[in-house]
DRENTIRO-181898 format. One record per residue: residue number from 1; residue in one letter; y, z, x of N, C-alpha, C in turn. Coordinates in steps of 0.2 Angstrom, whole numbers, always signed. Layout:
BEGIN
- n_res_nY_nZ_nX_caY_caZ_caX_cY_cZ_cX
- NUM_A_Y_Z_X_Y_Z_X_Y_Z_X
...
END
This chain:
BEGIN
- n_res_nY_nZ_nX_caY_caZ_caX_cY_cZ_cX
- 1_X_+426_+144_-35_+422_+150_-38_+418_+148_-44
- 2_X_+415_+151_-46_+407_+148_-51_+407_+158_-54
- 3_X_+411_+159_-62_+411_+165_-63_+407_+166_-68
- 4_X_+403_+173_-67_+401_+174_-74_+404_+179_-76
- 5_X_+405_+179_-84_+407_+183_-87_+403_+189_-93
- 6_X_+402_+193_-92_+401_+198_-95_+393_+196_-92
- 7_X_+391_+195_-86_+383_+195_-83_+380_+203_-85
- 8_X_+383_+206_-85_+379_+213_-83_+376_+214_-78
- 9_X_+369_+215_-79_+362_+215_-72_+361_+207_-69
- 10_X_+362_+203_-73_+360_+197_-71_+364_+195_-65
- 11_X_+360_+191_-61_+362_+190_-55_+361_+180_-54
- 12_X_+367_+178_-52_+365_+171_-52_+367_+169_-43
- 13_X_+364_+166_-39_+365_+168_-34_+372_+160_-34
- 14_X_+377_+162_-29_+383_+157_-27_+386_+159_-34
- 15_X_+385_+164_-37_+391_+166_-45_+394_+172_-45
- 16_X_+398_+173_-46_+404_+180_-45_+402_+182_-53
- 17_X_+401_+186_-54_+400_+192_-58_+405_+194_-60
- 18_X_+407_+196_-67_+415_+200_-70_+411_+202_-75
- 19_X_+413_+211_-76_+409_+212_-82_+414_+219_-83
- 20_X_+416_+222_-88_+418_+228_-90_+415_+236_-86
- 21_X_+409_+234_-88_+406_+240_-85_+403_+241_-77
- 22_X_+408_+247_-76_+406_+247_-70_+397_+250_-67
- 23_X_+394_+251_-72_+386_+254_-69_+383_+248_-67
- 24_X_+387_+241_-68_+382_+234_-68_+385_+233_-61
- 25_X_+390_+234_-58_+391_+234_-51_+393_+225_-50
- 26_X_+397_+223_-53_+402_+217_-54_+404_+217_-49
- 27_X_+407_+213_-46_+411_+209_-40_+418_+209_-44
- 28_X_+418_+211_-49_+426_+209_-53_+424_+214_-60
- 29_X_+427_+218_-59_+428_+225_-66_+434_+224_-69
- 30_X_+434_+221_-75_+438_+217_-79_+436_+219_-87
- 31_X_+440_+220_-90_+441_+219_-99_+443_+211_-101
- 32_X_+440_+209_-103_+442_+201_-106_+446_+203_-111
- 33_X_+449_+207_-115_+454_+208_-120_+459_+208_-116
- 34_X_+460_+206_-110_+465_+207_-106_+464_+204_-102
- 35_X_+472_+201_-98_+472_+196_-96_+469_+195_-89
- 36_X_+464_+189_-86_+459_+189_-80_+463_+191_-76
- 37_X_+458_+194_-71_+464_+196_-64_+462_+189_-60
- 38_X_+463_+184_-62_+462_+178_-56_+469_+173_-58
- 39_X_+468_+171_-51_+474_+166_-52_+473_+158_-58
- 40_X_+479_+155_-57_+475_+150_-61_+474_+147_-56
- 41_X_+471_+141_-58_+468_+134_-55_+462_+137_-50
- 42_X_+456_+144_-53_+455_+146_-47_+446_+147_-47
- 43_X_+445_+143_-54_+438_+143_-55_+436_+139_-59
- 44_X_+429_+135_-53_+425_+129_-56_+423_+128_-62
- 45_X_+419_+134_-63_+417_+135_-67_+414_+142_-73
- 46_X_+415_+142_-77_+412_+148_-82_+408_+149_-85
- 47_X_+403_+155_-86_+397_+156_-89_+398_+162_-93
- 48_X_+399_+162_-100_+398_+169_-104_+394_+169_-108
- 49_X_+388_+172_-107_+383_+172_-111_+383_+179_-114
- 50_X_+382_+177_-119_+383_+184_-125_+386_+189_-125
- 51_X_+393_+188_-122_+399_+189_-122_+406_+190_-128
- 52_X_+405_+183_-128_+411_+183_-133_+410_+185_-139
- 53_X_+406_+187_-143_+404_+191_-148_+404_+199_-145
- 54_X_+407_+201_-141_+407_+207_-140_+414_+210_-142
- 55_X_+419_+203_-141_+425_+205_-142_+428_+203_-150
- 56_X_+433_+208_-152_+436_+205_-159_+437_+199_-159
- 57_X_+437_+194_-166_+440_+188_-168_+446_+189_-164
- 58_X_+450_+193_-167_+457_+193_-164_+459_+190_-155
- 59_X_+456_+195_-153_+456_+194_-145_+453_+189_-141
- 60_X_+449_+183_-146_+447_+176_-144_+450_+172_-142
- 61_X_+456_+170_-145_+459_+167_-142_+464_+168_-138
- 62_X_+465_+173_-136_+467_+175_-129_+463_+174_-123
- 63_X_+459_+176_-125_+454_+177_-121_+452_+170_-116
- 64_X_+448_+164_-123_+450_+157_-120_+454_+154_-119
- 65_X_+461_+156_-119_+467_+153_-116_+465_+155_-107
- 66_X_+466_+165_-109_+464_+165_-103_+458_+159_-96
- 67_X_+452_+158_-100_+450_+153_-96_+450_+146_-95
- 68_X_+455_+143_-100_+460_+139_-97_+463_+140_-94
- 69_X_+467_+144_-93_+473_+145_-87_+468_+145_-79
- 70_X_+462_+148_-79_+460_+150_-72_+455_+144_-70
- 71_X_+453_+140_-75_+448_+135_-73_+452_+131_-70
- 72_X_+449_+128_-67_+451_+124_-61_+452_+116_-64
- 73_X_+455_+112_-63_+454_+104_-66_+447_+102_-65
- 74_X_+446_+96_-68_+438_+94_-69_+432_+101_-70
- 75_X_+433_+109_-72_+430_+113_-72_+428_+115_-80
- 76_X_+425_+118_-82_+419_+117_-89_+418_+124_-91
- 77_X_+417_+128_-96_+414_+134_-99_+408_+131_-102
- 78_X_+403_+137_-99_+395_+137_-104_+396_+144_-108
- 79_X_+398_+142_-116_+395_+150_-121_+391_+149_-123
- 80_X_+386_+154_-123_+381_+156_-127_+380_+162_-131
- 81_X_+379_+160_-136_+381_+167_-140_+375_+167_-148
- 82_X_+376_+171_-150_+371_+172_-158_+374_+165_-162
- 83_X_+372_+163_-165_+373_+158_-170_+373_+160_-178
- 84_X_+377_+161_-181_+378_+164_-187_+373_+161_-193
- 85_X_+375_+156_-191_+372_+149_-197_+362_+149_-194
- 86_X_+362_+149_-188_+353_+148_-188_+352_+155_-189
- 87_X_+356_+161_-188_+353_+170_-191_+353_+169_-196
- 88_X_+358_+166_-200_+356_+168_-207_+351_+163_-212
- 89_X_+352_+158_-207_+348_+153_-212_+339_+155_-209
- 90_X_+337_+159_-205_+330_+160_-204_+330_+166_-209
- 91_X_+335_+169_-209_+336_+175_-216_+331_+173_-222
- 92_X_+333_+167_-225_+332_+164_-230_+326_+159_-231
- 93_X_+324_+156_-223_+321_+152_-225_+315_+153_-220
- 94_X_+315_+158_-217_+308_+159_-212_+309_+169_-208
- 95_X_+310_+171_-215_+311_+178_-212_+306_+180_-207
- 96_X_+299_+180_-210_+294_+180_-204_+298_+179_-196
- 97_X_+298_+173_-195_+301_+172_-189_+306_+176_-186
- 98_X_+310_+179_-192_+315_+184_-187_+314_+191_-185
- 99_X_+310_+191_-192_+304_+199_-189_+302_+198_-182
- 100_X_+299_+192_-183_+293_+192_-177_+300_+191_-169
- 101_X_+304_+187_-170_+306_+185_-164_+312_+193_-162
- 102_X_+313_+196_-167_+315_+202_-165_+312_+207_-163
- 103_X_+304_+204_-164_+301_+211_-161_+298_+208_-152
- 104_X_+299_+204_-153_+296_+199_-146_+301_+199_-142
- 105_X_+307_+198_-144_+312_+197_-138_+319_+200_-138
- 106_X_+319_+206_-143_+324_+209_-142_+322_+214_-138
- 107_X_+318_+218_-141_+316_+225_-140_+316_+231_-141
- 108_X_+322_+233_-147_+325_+236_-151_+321_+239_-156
- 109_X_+317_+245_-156_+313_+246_-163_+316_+247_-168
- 110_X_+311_+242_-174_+314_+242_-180_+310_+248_-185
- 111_X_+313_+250_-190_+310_+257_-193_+305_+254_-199
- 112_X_+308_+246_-203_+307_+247_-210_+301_+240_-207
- 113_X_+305_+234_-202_+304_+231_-202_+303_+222_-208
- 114_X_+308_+224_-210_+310_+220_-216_+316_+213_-212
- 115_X_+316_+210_-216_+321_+204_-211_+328_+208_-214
- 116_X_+330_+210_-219_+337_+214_-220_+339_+220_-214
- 117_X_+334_+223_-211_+334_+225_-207_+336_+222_-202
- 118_X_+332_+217_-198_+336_+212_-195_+341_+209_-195
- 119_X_+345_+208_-200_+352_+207_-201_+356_+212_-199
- 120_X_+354_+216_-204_+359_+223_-201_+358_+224_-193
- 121_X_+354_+227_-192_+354_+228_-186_+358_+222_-179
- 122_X_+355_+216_-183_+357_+212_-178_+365_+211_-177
- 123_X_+370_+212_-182_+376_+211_-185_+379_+217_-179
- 124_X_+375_+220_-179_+379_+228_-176_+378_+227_-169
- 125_X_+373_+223_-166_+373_+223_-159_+376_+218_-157
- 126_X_+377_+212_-159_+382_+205_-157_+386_+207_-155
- 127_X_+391_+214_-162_+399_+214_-158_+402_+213_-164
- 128_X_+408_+214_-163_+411_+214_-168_+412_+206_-172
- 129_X_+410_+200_-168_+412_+193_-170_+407_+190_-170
- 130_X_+404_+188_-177_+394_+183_-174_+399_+176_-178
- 131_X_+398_+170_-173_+403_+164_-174_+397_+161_-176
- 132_X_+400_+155_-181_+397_+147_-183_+400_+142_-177
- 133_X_+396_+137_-175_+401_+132_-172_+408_+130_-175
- 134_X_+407_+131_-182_+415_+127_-186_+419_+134_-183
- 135_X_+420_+140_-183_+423_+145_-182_+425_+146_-174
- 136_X_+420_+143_-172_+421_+144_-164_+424_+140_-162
- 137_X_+422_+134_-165_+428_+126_-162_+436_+128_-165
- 138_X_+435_+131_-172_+443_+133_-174_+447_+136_-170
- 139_X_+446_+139_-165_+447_+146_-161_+447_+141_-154
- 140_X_+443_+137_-151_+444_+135_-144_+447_+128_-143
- 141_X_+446_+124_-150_+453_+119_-149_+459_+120_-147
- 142_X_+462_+123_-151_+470_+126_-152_+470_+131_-143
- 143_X_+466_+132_-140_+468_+137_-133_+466_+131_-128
- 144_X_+465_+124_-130_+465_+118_-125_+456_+117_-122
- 145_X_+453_+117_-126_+446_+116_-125_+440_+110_-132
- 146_X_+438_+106_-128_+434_+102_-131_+427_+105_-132
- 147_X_+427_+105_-138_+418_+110_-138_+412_+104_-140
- 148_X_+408_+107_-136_+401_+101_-136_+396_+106_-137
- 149_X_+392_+103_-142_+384_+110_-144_+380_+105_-138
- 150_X_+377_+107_-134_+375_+107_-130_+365_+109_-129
- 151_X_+363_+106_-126_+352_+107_-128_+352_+113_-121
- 152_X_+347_+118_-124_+348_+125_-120_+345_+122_-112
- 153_X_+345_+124_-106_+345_+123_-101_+347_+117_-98
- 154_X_+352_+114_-101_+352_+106_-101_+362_+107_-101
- 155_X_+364_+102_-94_+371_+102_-95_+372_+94_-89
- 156_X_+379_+93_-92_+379_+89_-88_+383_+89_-80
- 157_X_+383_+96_-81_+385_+99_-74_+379_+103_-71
- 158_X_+379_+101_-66_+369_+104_-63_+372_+112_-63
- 159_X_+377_+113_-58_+376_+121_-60_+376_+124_-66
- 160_X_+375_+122_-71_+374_+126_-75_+368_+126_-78
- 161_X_+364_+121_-76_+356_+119_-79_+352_+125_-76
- 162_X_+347_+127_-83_+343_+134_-80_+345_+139_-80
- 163_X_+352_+140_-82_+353_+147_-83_+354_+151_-89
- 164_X_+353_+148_-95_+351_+150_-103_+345_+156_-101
- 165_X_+346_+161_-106_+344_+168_-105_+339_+168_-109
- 166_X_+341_+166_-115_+337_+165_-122_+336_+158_-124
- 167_X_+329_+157_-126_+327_+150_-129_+326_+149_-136
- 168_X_+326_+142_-137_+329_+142_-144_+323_+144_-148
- 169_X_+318_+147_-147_+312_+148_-151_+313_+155_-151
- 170_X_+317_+159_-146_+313_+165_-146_+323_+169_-147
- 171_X_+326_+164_-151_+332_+168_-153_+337_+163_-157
- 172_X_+341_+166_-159_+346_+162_-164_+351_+161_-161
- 173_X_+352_+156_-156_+355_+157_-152_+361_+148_-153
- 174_X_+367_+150_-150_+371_+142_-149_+373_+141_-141
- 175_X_+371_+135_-139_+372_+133_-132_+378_+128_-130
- 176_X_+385_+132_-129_+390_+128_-129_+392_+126_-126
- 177_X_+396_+121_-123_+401_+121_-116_+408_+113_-119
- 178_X_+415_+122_-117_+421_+119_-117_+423_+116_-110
- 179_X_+427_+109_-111_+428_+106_-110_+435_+105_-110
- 180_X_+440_+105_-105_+448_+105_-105_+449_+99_-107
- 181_X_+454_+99_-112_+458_+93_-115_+464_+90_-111
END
């Protein structure tokens, strides 16, 4: 099984769906702050894109224990998620850009349209957790996973090639995929 996690609408076709919310109409109606309802050894592969910033720091490592327990041997996680360090650093050094790409490819209207308003705003819709790579590798070593930053539609496993949502010009985004140790 090849699962996504937290897809929402998105549809990947030969990919099981697992989402919280029942109106996205999942194949698997699940809370990741709790434990997967899948067996272990039971899935090839995993896809949580914009996800794991939805759930507390706290409940992360759990979480990726949990998908160590259910991947399957030789099977691989793709996270994609907000990147702390490229938001903040266009904060500073290219606010333009973050105006512009959050009026382009969020969709969100802005009131002041100021880049502080883009942080704020952006901080509150990630979720409670917006990670740097150092924070995130802190977190998914210790639960048995090898992290690699990874080039957006690009993996070494073809299933996963071409499924990145957002590109790296039109969001601040990190493209990862763990790897069982």
């Amino acid at each position: 099984m090849k699962l996504s996690i937290g897809s929402g609408d998105r549809h990947h076709p030969g990919w099981t769906r697992l989402d919280i919310d029942p109106a996205c109409s999942p194949d698997i109606l699940a809370d990741i702050t709790q434990p997967l309802p899948l067996p272990d050894d039971s899935v090839e592969l995993i896809l949580c894109e914009e996800v794991v910033t939805q759930i507390p720091l706290e409940d992360c490592a759990a979480f990726l224990k949990e998908c160590a327990r259910v991947l399957a041997p030789g099977g691989a996680v793709r996270v994609l998620m907000p990147n702390l360090r490229k938001f903040l650093k266009a904060y500073f050094e290219d606010p333009q850009w973050l105006i512009d790409t959050w009026k382009n490819h969020v969709g969100l209207p802005l009131t002041l349209e100021t880049p502080g308003e883009v942080i704020n705003r952006g901080f509150r819709l990630v979720g409670p957790f917006m990670y740097d790579l150092e924070t995130f590798t802190a977190i998914a070593e210790p639960a048995g996973f090898e992290v690699r930053e990874v080039t957006f539609g690009e993996s070494q496993r073809p299933e996963f090639r071409g499924l990145d949502l957002r590109k790296p010009d039109e969001s601040a985004s990190i493209y990862l995929e763990l790897w069982p140790r």
